[in-house]
PLY file of the C-alpha trace (Angstrom):
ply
format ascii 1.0
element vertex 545
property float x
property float y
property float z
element edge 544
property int vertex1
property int vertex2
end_header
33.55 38.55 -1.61
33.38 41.49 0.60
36.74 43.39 1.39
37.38 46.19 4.06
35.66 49.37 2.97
36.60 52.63 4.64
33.74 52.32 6.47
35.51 49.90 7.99
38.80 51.73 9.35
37.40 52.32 12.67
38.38 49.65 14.99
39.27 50.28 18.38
41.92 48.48 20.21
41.93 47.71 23.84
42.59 51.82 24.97
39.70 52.15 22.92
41.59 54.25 20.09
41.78 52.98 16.31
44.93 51.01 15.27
46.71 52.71 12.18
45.44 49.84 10.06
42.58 49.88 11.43
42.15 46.26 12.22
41.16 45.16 15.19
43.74 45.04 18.32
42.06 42.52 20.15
41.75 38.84 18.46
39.89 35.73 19.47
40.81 32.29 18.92
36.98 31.93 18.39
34.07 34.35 18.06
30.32 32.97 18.56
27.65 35.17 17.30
24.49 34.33 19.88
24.55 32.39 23.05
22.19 29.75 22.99
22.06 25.73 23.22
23.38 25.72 20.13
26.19 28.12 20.41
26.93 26.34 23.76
27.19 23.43 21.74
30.00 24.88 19.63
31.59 26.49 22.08
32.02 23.08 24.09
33.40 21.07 21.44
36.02 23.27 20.57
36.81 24.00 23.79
37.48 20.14 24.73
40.23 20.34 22.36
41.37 23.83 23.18
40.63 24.66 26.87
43.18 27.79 26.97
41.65 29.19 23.75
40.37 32.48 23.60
36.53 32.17 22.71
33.95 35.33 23.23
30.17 35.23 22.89
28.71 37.87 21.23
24.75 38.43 22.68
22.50 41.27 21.52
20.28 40.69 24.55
20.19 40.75 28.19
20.30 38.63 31.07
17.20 37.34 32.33
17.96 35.13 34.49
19.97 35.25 37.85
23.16 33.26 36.21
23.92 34.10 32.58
22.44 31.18 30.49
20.28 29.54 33.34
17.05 28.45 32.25
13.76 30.21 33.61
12.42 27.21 34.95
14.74 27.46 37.54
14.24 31.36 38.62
10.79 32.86 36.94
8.84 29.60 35.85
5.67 31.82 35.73
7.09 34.02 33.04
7.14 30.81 30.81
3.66 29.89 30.62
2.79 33.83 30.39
5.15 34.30 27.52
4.07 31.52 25.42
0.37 32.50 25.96
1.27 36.46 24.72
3.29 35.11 21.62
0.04 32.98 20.42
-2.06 35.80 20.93
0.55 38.16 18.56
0.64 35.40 16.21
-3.03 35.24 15.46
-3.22 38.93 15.81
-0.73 39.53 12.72
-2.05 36.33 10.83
-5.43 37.72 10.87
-3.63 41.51 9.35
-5.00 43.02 12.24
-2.98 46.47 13.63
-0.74 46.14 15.88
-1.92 46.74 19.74
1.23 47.93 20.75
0.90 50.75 22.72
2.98 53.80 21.75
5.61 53.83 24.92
7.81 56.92 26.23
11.41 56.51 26.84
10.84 56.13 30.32
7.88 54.15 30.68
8.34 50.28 30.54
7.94 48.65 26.96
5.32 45.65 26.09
5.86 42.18 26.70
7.51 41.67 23.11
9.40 45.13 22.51
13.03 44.29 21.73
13.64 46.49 24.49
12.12 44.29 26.78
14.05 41.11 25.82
12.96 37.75 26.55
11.18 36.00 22.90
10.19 38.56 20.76
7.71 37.88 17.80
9.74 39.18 14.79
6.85 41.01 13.54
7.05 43.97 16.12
10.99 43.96 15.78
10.28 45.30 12.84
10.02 42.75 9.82
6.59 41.89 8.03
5.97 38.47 9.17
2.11 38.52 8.04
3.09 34.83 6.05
4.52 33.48 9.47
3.38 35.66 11.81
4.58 32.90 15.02
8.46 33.46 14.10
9.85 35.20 16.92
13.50 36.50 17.88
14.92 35.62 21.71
16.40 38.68 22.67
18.31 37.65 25.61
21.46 35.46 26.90
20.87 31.62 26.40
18.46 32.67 23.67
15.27 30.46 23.25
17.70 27.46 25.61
15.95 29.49 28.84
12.82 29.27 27.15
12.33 26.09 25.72
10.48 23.03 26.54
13.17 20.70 26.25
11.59 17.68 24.51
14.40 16.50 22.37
13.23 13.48 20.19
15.59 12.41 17.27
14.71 12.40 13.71
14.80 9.64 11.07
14.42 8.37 7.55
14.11 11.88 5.31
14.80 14.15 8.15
18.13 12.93 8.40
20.99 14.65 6.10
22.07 12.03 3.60
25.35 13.58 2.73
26.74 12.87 6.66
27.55 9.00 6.78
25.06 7.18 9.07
27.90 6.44 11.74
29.00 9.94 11.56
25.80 11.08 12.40
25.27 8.48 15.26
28.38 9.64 16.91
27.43 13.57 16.23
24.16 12.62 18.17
25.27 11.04 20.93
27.30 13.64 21.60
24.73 16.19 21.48
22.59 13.78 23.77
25.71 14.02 26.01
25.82 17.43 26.16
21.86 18.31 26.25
21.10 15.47 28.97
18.69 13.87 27.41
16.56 11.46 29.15
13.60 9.51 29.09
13.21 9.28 32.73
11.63 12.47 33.89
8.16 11.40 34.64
8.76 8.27 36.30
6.24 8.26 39.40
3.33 8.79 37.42
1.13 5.59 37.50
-0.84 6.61 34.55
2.22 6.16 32.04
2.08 2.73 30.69
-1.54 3.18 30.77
-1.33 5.65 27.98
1.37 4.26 26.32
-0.44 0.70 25.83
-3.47 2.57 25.11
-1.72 4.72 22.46
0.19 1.94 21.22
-3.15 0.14 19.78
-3.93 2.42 17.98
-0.49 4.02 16.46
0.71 0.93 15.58
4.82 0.81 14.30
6.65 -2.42 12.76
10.07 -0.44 14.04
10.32 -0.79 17.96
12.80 2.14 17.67
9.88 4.48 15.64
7.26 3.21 18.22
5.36 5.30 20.68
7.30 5.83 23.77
7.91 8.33 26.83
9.59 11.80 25.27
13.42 12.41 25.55
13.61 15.64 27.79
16.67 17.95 27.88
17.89 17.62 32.06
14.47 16.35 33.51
15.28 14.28 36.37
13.37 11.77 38.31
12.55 11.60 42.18
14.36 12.64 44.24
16.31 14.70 41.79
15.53 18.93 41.05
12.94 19.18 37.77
15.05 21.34 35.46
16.05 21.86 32.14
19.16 21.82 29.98
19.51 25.45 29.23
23.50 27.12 27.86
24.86 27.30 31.23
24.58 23.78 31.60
26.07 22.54 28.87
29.05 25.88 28.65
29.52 26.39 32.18
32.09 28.85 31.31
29.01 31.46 30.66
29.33 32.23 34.43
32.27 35.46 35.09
33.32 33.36 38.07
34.41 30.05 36.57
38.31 30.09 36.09
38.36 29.78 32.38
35.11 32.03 31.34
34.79 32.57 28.02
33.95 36.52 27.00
30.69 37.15 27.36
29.18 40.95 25.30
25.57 41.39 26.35
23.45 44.02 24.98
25.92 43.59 21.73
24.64 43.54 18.54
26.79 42.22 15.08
26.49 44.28 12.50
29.04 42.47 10.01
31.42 39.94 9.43
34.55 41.16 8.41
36.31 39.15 5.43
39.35 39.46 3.76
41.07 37.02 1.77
38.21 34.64 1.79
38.45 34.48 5.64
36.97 36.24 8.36
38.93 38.53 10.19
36.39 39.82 12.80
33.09 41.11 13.14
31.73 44.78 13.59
29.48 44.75 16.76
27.65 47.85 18.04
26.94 48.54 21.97
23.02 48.77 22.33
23.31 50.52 25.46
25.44 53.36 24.93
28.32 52.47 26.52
29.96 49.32 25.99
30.47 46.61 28.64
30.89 42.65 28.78
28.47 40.71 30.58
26.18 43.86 31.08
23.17 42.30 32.25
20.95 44.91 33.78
21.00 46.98 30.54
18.36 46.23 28.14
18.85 46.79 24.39
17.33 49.26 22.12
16.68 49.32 18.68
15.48 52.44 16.30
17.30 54.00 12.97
20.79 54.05 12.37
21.97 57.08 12.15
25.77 58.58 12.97
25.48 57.36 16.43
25.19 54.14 15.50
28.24 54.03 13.48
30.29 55.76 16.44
29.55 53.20 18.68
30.29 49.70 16.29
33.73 48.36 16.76
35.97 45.37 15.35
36.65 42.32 17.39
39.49 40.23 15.80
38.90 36.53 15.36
40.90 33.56 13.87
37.64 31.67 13.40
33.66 32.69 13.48
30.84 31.09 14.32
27.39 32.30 13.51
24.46 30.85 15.59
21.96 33.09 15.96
18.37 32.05 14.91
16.94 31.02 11.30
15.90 34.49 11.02
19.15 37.14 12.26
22.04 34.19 10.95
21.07 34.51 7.40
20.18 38.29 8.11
23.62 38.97 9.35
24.76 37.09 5.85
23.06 39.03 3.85
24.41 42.38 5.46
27.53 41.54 5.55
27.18 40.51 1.45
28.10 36.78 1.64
25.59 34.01 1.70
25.19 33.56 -2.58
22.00 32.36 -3.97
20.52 30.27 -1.38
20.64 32.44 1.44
17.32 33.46 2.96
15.55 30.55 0.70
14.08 27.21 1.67
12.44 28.51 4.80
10.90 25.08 5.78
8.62 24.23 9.09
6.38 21.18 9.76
2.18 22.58 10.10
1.15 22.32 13.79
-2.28 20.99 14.71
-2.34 21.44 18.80
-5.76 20.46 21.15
-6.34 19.22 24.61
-8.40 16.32 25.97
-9.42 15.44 29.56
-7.27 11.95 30.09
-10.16 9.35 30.71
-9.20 6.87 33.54
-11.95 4.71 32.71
-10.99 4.37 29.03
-7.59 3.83 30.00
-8.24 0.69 32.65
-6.85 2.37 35.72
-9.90 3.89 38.30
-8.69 4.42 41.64
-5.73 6.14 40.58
-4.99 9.87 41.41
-2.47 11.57 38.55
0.18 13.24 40.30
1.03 16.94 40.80
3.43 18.74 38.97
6.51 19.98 41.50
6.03 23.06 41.46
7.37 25.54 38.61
6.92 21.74 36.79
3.90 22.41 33.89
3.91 18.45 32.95
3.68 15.44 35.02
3.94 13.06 31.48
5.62 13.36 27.97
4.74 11.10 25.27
5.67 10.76 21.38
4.48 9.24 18.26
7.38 9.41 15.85
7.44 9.80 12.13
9.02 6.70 10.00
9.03 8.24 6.29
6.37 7.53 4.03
4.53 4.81 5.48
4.24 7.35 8.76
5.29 10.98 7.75
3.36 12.78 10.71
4.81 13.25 14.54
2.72 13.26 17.45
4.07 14.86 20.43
1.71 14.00 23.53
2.23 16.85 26.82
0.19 15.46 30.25
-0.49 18.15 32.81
-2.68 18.31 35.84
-3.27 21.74 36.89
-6.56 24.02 37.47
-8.63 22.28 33.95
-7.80 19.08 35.71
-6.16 16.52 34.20
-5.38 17.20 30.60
-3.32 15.82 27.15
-2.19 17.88 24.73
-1.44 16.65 21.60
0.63 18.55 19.05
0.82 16.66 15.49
3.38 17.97 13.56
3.15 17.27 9.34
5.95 18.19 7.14
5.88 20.78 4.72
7.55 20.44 0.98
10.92 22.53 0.92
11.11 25.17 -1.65
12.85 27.94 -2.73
9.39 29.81 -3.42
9.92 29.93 0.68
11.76 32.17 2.07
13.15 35.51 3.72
13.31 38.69 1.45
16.15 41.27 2.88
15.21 45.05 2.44
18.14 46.85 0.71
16.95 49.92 2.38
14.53 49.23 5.14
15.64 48.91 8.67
14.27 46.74 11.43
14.30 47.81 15.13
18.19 46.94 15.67
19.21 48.64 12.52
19.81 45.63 10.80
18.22 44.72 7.29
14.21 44.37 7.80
13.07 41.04 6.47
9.71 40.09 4.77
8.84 36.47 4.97
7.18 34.62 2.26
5.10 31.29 2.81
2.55 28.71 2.07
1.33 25.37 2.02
0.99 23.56 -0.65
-1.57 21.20 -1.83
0.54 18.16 -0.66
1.29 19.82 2.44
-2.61 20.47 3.03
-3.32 16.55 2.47
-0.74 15.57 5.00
-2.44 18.23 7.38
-5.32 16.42 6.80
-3.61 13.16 7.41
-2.01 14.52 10.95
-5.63 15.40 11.83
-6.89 12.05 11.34
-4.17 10.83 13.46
-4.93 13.60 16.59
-8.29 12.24 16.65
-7.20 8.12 16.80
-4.98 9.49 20.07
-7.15 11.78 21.61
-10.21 9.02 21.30
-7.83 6.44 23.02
-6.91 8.30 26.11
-10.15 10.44 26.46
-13.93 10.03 26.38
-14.25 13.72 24.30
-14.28 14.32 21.39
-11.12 16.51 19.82
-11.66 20.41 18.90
-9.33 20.34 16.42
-8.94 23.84 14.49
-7.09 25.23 12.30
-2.94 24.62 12.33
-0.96 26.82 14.68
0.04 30.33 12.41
2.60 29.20 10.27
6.35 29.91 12.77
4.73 29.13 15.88
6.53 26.00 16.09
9.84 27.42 16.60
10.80 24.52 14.65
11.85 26.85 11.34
14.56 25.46 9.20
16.60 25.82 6.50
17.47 29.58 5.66
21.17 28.90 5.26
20.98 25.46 4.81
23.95 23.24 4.43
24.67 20.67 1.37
27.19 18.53 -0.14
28.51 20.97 -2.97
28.77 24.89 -3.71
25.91 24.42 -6.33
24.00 27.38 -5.67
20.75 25.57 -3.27
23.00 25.41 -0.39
24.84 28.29 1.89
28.10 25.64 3.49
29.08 22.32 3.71
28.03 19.74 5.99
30.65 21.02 8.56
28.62 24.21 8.76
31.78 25.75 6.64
30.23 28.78 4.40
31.66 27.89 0.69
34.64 30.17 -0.56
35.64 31.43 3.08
37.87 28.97 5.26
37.06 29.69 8.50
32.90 31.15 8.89
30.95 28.61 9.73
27.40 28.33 10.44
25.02 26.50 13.18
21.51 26.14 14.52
18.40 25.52 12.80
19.13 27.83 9.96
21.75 25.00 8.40
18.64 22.37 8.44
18.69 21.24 5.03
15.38 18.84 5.44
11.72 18.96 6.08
11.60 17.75 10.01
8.71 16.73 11.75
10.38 16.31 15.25
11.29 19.30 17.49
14.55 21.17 15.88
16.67 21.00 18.95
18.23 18.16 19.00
18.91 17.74 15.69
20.43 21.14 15.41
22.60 19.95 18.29
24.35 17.00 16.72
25.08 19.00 13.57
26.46 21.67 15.39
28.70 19.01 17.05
30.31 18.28 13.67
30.40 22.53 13.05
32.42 22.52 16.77
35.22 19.73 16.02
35.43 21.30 12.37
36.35 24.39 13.64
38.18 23.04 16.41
40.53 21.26 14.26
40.88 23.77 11.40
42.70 26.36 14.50
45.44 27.78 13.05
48.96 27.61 15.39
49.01 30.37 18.18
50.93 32.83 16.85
0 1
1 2
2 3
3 4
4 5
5 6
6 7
7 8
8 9
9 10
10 11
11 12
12 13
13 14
14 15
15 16
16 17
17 18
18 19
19 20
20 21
21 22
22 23
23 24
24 25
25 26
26 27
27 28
28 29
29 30
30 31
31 32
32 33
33 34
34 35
35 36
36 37
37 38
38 39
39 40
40 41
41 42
42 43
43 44
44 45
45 46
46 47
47 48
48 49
49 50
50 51
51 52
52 53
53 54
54 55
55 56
56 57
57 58
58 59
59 60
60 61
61 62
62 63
63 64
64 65
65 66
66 67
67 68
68 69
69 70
70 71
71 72
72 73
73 74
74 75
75 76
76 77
77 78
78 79
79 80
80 81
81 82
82 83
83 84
84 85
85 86
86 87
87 88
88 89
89 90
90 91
91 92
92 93
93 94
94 95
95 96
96 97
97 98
98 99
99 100
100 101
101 102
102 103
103 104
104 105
105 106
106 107
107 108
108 109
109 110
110 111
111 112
112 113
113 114
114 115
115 116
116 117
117 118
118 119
119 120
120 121
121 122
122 123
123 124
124 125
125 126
126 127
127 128
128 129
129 130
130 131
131 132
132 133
133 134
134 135
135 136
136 137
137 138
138 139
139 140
140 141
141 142
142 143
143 144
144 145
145 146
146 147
147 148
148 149
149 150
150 151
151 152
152 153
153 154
154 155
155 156
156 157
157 158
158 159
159 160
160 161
161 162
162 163
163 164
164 165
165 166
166 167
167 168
168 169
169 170
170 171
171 172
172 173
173 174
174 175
175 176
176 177
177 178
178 179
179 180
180 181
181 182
182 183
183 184
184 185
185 186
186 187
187 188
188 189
189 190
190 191
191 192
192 193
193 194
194 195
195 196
196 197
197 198
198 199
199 200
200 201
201 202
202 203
203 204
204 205
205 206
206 207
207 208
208 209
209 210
210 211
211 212
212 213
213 214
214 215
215 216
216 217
217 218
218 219
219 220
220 221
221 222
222 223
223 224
224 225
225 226
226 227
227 228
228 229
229 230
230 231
231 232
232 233
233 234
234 235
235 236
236 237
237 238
238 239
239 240
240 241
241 242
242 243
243 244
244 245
245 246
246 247
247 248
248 249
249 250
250 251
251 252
252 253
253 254
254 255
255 256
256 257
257 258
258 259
259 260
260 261
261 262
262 263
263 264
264 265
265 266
266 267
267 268
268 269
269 270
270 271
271 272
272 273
273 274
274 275
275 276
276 277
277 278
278 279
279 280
280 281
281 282
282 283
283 284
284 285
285 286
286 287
287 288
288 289
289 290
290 291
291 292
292 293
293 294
294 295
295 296
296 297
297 298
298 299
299 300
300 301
301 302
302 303
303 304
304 305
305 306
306 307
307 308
308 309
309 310
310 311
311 312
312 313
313 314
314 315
315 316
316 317
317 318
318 319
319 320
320 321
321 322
322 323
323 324
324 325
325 326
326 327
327 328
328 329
329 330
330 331
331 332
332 333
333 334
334 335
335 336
336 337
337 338
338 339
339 340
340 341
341 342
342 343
343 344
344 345
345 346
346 347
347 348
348 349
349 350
350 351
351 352
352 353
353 354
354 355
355 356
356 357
357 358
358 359
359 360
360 361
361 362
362 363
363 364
364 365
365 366
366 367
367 368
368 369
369 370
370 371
371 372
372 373
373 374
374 375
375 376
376 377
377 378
378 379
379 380
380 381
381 382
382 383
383 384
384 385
385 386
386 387
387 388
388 389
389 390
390 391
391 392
392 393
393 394
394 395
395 396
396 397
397 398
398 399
399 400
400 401
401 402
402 403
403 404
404 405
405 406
406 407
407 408
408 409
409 410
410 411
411 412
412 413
413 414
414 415
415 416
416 417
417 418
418 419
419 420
420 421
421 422
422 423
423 424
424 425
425 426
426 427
427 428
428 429
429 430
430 431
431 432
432 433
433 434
434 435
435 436
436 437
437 438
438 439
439 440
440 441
441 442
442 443
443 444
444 445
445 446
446 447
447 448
448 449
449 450
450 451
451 452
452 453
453 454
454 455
455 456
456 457
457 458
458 459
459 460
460 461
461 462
462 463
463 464
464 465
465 466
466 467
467 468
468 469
469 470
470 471
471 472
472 473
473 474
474 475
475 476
476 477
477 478
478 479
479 480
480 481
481 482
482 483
483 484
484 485
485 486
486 487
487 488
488 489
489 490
490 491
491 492
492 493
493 494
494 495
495 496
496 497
497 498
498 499
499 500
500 501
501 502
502 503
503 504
504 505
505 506
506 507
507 508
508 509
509 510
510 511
511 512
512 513
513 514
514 515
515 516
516 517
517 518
518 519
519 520
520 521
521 522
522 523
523 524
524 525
525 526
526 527
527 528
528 529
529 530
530 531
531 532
532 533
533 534
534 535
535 536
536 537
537 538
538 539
539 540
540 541
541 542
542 543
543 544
């Protein structure tokens, strides 16, 4: 268990000078390391049942959007679509070991697309960490992390994806919440005539005995029908306390990087955080952040904050990261990196195969990409694949994709090495990822592929051009690098609260604590566990002193 060092006596209080203990001045009923959906999650649960209580965000990115936490869709929906397209193009780049096409930039010239100094999602491979075994992981480098980013779709899982150690009613009440709080719906696409079409048509031929596990329309995070605004649930929505002007904001540090969680006691005390800019400043949203060696400077400008309780939601990547450098974690930290294989192609939608000539699709409002969402979900055994169906109609006409998404055996031969010397482009511990499919996972690919084709042949007169699956991270579906479990017996890094074993009050949340191999989108699911990580902490607050 990791103590104050010297290293540590440094803290500044609120006149910026060091206390003569040097602990921190300036405590927090509740620090959050990261500030996306799932953070927001956290952060709303506990403060429903403490609304006075001091809680501060901790961000190492920017703002990208014109409200803090605000999803893109609302103010650059262009820079979506662009984005994804550039982190599919790095991903095959680094899969394929070719050198990096990052162009050599000057201080004052402005970075690439996926520089950390750029912000926005980041493939973790030119932050600094050799991802050549998952080259598609990437790193959102910005406030609301990937929650301005994402897609929304927010189906539920079942059977093995589920976390047997959280009783079944438990669980159903963690999700609802999380439901609740995302604004999940299945309603979003409700004008277009070619729905049941494709349903019925998909139906024959992905047949289910459970009406629950049966294809139906995609739950979307805050897609509204006609005459409602298309948007998505993004951190602002569901903490809007992210915005300076609401009358009980929560602290928000941009451009703010952890560097440590401080522990004594076998609690957490605080965390060290270092200003990326320079200077340090809350809610600093034009500055971007900048990485390179840490040196003296670096050291000069970290700083305690004080908390009663911590939180640690950054990504499956940086929360075990920040673990590791802070020397807690134990034996299963890092290991288990799980994600389900991707196999993603497009077919034209066939109105004559589907029974409905005459009809037009209908456009997409605009910054809309889909005018239909559509899944297949997995049962267990009997049905281990998901098939997640996206319907556009833009400038290729009028198009399906269809993602199937396998699951992959968890094992500890998976998972994220942490460089006791080597530095990525925050200063933080660089981190080498190992993984690979196993045979069983290559026979369920295999499986999924068969399935792609029996949905793509009943909606569309083409044939499939099914390749090979997506470069192993590109999901953004990665799991299980500080998973949680139901005892301190060395495969697990906390308990099913989120708790972290032997400390009282660091808990953990996002898709790092995913202890099983999911085939549905991580989202939601990450959601209603970090529902149960909220109330924990929520009710563990000590009295105000």
């Amino acid at each position: 268990m990791p103590h104050r060092t010297p290293n540590d006596q440094r803290s500044p209080n609120n006149d910026g000078k060091a206390d003569d203990d040097g602990k921190a001045d300036d405590v927090y009923d509740l620090v959050i390391i990261g500030s996306g959906p799932i953070a927001a999650v956290v952060a709303r649960q506990y403060r429903d049942r403490h609304p006075h209580a001091r809680v501060a965000m901790i961000e190492a990115g920017a703002k990208l959007s014109r409200r803090a936490g605000e999803h893109l869709i609302t103010t650059d929906p262009a820079r979506l679509d662009a984005t994804y397209h550039q982190l599919m193009n790095a991903a095959r780049q680094i899969a394929r070991g070719e050198p990096s096409t990052e162009p050599a930039t000057p201080p004052d010239t402005t970075p690439p697309p996926w520089s950390p100094a750029r912000g926005g999602l980041v493939p973790a491979h030119f932050a600094g960490h050799d991802m050549r075994q998952f080259p598609g992981a990437v790193m959102a480098w910005n406030v609301g992390g990937a929650g301005i980013h994402w897609t929304a779709a927010c189906p539920w899982p079942a059977g093995p994806e589920l976390v047997r150690s959280i009783a079944p009613a438990l669980w159903n009440e963690h999700l609802a919440a999380a439901q609740h709080q995302l604004r999940v719906s299945v309603d979003g696409y409700t004008t277009n005539p070619f729905t049941q079409p494709i349903l019925t048509a998909l139906a024959a031929v992905l047949p289910s005995p459970d009406p629950h596990r049966s294809v139906q329309t995609m739950p979307m995070a805050g897609i509204t029908g006609p005459p409602g605004p298309i948007t998505r649930t993004a951190p602002l929505d569901i903490l809007p306390e992210l915005d300076p002007t609401h009358p009980h904001a929560i602290t928000l540090l941009t451009n703010t990087l952890c560097t440590r969680i401080v522990t004594e006691n076998h609690r957490a005390v605080g965390v060290l955080v270092r200003d990326l800019t320079g200077t340090h400043s809350a809610d600093s949203a034009d500055n971007g952040s900048r990485g390179g060696a840490r040196g003296p400077g670096d050291i000069e400008r970290e700083r305690e904050i004080g908390a009663r309780a911590v939180v640690v939601a950054a990504d499956a990547l940086r929360t075990p990261q920040l673990l590791w450098a802070s020397g807690l974690g134990g034996p299963a930290l890092g290991r288990y990196l799980n994600e389900h294989a991707c196999l993603s192609a497009a077919v034209p939608v066939d109105p004559t195969r589907l029974q409905i000539t005459g009809h037009r699709p209908p456009q997409a409002p605009v910054g809309e990409p889909f005018i239909g969402a559509y899944w297949y979900p997995s049962r267990g055994p009997d049905q281990p694949t998901h098939v997640q169906l996206m319907e556009t109609n833009g400038p290729d006409g009028h198009m399906m994709r269809i993602s199937v998404y396998t699951p992959t055996q968890i094992r500890p031969e998976n998972h994220l090495e942490f460089s006791p010397t080597g530095l990525d482009s925050s200063a933080m511990p660089s981190i080498r990822a190992h993984f690979s499919y196993t045979a069983a996972d290559l026979a369920l690919i295999e499986q999924g592929r068969d399935l792609q084709r029996l949905a793509a042949h009943a909606i569309s007169s083409c044939d499939i051009a099914s390749g090979e699956p997506a470069p192993p991270g590109s999901s953004l579906h990665y799991t299980g690098t500080a998973r949680m479990g139901p005892a301190d017996d060395g495969t697990s890094v906390c308990d099913t609260t989120g708790r972290v074993w032997d400390l009282a009050n660091l808990y953990l949340a996002g898709n790092a604590v995913v202890p099983t191999a999911l085939t549905c989108n991580s989202t939601l699911t990450s959601a209603a566990l970090a529902v149960g990580t909220g109330r924990a902490a929520a009710a563990a607050r000590p009295p105000a002193s």
